[in-house]
N, C-alpha and C positions, 0 to 999 in steps of 0.2 A: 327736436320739435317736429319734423316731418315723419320721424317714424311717425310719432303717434296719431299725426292726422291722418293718415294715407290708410291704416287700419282700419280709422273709424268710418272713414268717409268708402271706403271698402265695404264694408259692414254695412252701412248704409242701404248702398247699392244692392247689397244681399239681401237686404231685408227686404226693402222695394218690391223688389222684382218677384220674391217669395211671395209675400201681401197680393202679387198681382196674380201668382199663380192660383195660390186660392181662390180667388174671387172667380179666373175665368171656371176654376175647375169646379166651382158652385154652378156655374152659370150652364155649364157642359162645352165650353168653348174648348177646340182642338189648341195643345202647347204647342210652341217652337221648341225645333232640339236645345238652343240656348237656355229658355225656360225651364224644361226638363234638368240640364246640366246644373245649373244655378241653385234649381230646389232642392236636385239630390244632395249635391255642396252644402248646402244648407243644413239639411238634414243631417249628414253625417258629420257637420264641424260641432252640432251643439250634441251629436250622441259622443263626439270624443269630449266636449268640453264637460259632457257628465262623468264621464269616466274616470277623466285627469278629477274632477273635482271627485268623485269615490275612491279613487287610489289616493288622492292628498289628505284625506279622512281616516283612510286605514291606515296609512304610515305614520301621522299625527297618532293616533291609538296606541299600534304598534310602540312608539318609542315612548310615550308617556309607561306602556307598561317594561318594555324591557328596563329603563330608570327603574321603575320601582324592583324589580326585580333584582336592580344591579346593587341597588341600597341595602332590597333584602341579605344577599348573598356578602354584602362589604360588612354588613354588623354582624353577620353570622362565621365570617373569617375575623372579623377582630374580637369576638365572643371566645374564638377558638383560641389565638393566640394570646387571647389574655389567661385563657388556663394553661396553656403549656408554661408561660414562664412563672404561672406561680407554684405549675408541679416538680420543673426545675427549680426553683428557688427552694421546695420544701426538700426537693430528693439533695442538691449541694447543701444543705442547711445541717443534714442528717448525716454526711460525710466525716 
């Protein structure tokens, strides 16, 4: 249960203090290095949480087609082997 508080209430705090930077940086008011540090954090945790989220979309993709591919490829092997054993069957037949 603490992980999950300790994140949000994390997060929180990021966002805050982000919300605050904005505001002064509307205003023209000079940041703290804290503030600077925070924003950039900020900035760079939601450009990876778009990434992770664009990389779990292309992998998602990705295996929906290799499946289908792999279905392709299993009917098109048991396609094959249903001819071999009936070209066997007809070559022993003719023995």
């Amino acid at each position: 249960m603490k992980e999950v508080r300790i994140p949000s209430v994390l997060e929180e705090v990021r966002k805050r203090i982000s919300e605050g930077v904005v505001r002064k940086l509307a205003k023209g008011e000079k940041l703290t290095d804290i503030e600077i540090m925070v924003f950039l954090l900020d900035h760079m945790d939601r450009k990876m949480e778009n990434l992770r989220d664009s990389l779990s979309r292309r992998i998602e993709d990705t295996n929906s087609e290799l499946k289908g591919d792999v279905k392709l490829l299993h009917q098109e092997i048991s396609s094959i082997k249903s001819d071999l054993i009936n070209l066997l069957k007809e070559r022993l037949g003719k023995s």
